[in-house]
C-alpha positions in Angstrom: -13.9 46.9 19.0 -15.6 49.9 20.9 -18.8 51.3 20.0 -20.8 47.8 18.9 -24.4 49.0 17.4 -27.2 47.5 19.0 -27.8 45.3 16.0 -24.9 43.5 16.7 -24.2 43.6 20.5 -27.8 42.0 20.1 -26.7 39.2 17.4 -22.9 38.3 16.5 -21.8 39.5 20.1 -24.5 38.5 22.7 -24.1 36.7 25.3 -23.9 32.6 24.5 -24.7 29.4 26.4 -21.4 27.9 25.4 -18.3 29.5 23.1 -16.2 27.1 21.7 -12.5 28.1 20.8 -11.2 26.8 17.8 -13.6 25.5 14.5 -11.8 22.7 13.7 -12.7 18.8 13.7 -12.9 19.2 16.9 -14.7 22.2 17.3 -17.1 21.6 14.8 -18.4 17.7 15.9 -18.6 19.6 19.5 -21.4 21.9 18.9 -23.0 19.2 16.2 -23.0 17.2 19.3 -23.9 20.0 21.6 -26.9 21.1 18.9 -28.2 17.5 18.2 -29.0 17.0 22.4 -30.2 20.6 22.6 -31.2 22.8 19.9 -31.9 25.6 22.2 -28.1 26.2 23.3 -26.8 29.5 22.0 -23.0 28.8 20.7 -20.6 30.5 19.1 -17.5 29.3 17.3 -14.6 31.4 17.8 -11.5 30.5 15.1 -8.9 32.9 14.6 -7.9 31.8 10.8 -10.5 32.2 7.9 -10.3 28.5 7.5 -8.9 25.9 9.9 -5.0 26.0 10.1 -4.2 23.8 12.4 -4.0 19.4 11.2 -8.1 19.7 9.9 -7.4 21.0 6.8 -3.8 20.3 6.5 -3.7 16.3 6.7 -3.3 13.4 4.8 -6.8 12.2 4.2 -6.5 9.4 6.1 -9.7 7.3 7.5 -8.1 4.9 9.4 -8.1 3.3 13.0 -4.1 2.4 13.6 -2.2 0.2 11.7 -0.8 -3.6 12.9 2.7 -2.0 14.4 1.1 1.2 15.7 -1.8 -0.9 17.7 1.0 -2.8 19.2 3.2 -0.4 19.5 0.5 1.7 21.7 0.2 -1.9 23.7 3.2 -1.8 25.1 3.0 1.9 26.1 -0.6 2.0 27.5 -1.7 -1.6 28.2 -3.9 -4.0 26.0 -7.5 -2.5 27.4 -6.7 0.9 27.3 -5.3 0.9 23.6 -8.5 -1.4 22.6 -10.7 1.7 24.3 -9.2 4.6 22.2 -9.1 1.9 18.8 -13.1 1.4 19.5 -13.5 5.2 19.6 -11.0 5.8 16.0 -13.4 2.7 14.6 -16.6 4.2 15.9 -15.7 7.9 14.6 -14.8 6.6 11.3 -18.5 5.0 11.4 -20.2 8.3 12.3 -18.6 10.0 9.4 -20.1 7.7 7.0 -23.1 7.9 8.8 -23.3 11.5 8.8 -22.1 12.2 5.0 -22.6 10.6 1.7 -19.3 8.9 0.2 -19.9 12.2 -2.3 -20.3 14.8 -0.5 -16.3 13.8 1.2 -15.0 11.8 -1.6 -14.8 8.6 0.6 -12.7 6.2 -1.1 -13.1 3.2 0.6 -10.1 1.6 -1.2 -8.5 -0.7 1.9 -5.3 -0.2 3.6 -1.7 -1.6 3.7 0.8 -1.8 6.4 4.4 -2.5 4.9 6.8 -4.3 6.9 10.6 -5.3 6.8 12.3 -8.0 8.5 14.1 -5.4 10.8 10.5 -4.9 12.4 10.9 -6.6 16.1 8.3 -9.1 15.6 9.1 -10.2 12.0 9.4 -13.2 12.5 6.5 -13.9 15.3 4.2 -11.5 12.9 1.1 -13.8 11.9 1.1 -14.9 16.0 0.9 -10.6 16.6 -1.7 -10.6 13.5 -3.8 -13.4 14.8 -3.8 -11.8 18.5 -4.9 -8.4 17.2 -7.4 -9.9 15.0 -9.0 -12.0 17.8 -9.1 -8.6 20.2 -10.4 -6.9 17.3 -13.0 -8.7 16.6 -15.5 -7.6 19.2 -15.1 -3.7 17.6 -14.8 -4.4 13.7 -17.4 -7.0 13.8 -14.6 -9.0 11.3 -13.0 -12.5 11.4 -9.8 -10.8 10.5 -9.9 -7.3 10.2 -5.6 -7.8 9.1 -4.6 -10.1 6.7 -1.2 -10.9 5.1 -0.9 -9.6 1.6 2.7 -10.0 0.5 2.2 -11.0 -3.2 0.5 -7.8 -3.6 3.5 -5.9 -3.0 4.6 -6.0 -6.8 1.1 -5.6 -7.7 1.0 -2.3 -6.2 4.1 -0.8 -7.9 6.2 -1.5 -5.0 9.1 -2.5 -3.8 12.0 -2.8 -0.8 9.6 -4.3 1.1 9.3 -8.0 3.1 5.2 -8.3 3.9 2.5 -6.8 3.6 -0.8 -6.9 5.8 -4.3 -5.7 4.2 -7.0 -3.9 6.3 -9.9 -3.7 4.2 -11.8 -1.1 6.5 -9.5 1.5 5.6 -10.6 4.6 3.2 -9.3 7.9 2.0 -11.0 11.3 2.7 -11.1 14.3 1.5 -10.2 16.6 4.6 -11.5 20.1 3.2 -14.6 18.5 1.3 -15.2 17.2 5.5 -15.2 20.5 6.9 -16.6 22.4 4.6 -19.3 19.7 4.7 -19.3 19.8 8.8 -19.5 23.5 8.5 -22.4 23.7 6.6 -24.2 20.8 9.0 -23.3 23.1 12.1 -24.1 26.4 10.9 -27.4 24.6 9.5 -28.2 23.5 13.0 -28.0 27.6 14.4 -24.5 28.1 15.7 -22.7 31.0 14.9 -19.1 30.6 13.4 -17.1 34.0 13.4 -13.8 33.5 11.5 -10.6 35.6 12.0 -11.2 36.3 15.9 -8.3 34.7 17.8 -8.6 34.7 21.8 -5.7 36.0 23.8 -7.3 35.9 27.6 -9.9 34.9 29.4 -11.5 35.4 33.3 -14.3 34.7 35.5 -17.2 37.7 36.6 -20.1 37.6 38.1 -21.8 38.0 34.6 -19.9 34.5 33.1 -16.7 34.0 31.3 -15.4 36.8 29.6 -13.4 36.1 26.6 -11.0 38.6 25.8 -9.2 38.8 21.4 -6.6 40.5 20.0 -9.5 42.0 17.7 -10.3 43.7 21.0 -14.1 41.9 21.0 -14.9 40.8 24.0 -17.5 37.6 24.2 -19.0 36.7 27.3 -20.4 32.8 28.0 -21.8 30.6 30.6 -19.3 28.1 29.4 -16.3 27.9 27.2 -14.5 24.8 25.5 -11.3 24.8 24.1 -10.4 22.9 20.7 -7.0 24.1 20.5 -5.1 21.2 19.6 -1.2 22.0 19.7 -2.3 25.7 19.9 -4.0 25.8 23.5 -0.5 25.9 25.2 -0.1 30.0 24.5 -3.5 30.4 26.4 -3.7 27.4 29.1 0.2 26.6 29.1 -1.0 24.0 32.2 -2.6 22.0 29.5 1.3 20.5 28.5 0.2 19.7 24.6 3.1 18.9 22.8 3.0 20.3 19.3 4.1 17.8 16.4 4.3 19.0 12.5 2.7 16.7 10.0 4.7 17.4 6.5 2.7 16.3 3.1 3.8 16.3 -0.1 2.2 15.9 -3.8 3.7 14.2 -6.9 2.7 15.0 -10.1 0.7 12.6 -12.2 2.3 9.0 -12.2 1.1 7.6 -16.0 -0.2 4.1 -15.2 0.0 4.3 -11.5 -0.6 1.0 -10.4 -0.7 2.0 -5.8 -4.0 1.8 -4.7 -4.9 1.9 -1.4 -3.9 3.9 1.8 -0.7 2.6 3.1 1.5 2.5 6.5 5.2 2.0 7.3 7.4 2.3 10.7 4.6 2.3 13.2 2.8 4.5 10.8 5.8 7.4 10.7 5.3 6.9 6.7 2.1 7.5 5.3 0.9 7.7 1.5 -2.0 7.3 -0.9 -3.1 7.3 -4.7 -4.9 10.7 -5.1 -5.6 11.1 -8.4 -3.2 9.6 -10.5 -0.7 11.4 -7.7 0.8 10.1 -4.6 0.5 11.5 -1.9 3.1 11.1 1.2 3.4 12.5 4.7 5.0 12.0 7.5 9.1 11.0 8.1 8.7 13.1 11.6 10.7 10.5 13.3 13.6 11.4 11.5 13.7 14.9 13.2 11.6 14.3 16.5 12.9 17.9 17.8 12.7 20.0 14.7 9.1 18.7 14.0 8.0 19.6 18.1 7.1 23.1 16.5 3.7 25.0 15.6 5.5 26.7 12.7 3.7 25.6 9.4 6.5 26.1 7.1 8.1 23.2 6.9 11.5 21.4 6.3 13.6 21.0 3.5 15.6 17.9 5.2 12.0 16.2 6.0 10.8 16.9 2.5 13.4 15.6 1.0 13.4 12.3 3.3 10.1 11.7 1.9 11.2 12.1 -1.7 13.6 9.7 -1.2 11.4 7.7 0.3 9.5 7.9 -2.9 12.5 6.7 -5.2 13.6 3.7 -2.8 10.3 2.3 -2.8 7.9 2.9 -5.8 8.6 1.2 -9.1 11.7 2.9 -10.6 10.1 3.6 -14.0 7.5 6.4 -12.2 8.9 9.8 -13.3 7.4 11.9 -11.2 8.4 15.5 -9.9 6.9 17.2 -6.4 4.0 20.0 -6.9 2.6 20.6 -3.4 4.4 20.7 0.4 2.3 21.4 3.3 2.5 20.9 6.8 -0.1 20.4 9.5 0.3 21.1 13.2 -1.0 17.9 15.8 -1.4 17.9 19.1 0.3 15.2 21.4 -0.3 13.8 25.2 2.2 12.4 27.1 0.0 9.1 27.6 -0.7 9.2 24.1 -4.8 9.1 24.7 -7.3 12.2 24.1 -7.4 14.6 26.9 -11.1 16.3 28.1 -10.3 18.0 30.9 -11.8 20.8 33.1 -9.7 23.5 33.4 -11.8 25.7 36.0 -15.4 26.5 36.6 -17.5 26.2 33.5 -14.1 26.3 31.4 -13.2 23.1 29.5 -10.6 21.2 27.0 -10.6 18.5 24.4 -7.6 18.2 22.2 -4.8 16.5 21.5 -5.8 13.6 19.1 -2.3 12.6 19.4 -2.4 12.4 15.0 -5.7 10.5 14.6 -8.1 13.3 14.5 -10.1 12.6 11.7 -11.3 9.2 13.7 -11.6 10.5 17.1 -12.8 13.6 17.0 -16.8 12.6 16.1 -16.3 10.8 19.7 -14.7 13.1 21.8 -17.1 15.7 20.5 -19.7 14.0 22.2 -18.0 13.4 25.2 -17.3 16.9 25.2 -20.4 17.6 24.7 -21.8 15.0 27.5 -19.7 16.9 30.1 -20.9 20.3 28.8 -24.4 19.4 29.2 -24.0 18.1 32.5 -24.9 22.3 33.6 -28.1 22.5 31.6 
């Protein structure tokens, strides 16, 4: 944009302590982070849709921590210490979202949660020794005797069925994902950073005047430092950053008379996800079935994982639901190899936390303030 009048150059455009790329989670709990240590910090909030696109807004509504399989699952993969580090940060972010909004204001349902398990699962048959292991590690983060407990009579109870146990996590909540932002939005802007909306960054370089951030609105911001909250999208502008992009597919029922599921609920290592909302059910996931269509930033979703989650639906709720689908979305995460968070440095003054690896809701209140943390380390 050429000719800026002084009134802006002065105001939407001048020259900011930190720009942070991307106003998602992520984005957002970095600058409440970055405000709350400093007020004084000038920052900006560059995000190129007019509301978040990426997994923010596009989710399940999931408060959770990982379920039984998935926490053992990430065991074998990263080690016992390491997965009990990036559990303690999910548990501790789910905390500072209650701590920083009313049940209300997010419509936090803090209805439990349910892993379902068949006796094809590895450990069936050694599964209260895994539950009593992971309860006893556990214990020093949840503050509870037994954060899982087996729950298999409830099966029925919850209009259920095709399924051999059942393990209860009481901690567990649902979440309005747009009510969140909306709500961290508000907190942030509150606080005096600026949030410009459909500005999407193509470039960026060093000059002796800062970092110059170059859009394809042809605005160019300049900044002391910058931070990227990308996610899966940071690739096309830092391709060194090796994020691999995984699609989240949701999809609504209508309204189940009598509905009798209550509670957020798990299956395969958490590939299957789904939820009462409102009378509705709500169900996600299935990418497992279609590892290498799903590895795609495209939004639009799949027919064949759509309908594996509809049938889904009819081989395991109570066969007298009638139901029909009224909403299909899909989200875009951001995966590491190592399957932890990444906060990285990319260059001088230029930085990078993404990749929640699909638990962004819990962690991104703490890598916001580890973000943050290493941000303020230059002021």
């Amino acid at each position: 944009m050429s000719n800026l009048s002084i009134w802006e150059s002065e105001s939407f455009y001048s020259t900011q302590d930190i720009i942070i790329i991307g106003g998602g989670f992520m984005g957002l709990w970095t600058a409440l982070s970055l405000k709350q240590k400093n007020r004084a910090l000038r920052i900006t909030i560059l995000e190129k849709n007019i509301t978040p696109l990426g997994a923010s807004t596009r989710n399940a509504g999931f408060s959770c921590f990982g379920s039984p399989t998935e926490i053992l699952s990430d065991i074998e993969t990263l080690g016992l210490e390491e997965t009990l580090e990036i559990v303690r940060m999910r548990f501790e972010g789910i905390e500072k979202i209650k701590n920083t909004f009313s049940a209300k204001q997010i419509d936090l349902d803090n209805c439990g949660g349910y892993e379902l398990i068949n006796k094809d699962y590895k450990y069936f048959n050694q599964l209260d020794e895994k539950i009593n292991f992971l309860n006893g590690h556990l214990k020093g983060i949840t503050e509870k005797e037994h954060t899982f407990v087996r729950k298999d009579n409830l099966i029925s109870e919850k209009g259920l069925t095709g399924f051999d146990a059942m393990i209860e996590n009481t901690l567990e909540s649902g979440i309005h994902s747009g009510k969140l932002v909306s709500a961290l939005i508000q907190k942030v802007q509150a606080s005096g950073v600026s949030i410009l909306n459909g500005i999407e960054v193509k470039s960026w370089e060093r000059n002796l005047d800062g970092i110059q951030v170059y859009t394809h609105q042809q605005i160019r911001f300049t900044a002391n430092q910058i931070m990227f909250c990308t996610n899966a999208f940071g690739n096309s502008i830092s391709p060194e950053l090796n994020i691999t992009p995984a699609r989240g597919q949701v999809i609504v029922t209508s309204e189940i008379p009598n509905l009798k599921l209550k509670g957020t609920f798990h299956f395969d290592e958490g590939f299957y996800y789904f939820r009462n909302l409102d009378g509705k059910i709500l169900i996600g996931g299935a990418r497992n079935e279609d590892f290498e269509g799903e590895r795609t930033t495209d939004i639009t979703g799949s027919e064949l994982i759509k309908n594996k989650l509809i049938d889904f639906l009819h081989k395991h709720v109570d066969p007298s639901y009638k139901f029909s689908i009224e909403n299909h979305w899909s989200g875009i995460m951001g995966f590491t190899e190592n399957k932890k968070p990444l906060l990285t440095k990319l260059h001088d003054n230029v930085y990078a936390v993404i990749a929640c690896n699909g638990m962004g809701v819990a962690l991104t209140p703490i890598m916001g303030e580890k973000a943050a943390e290493m941000l303020l380390y230059y002021f």
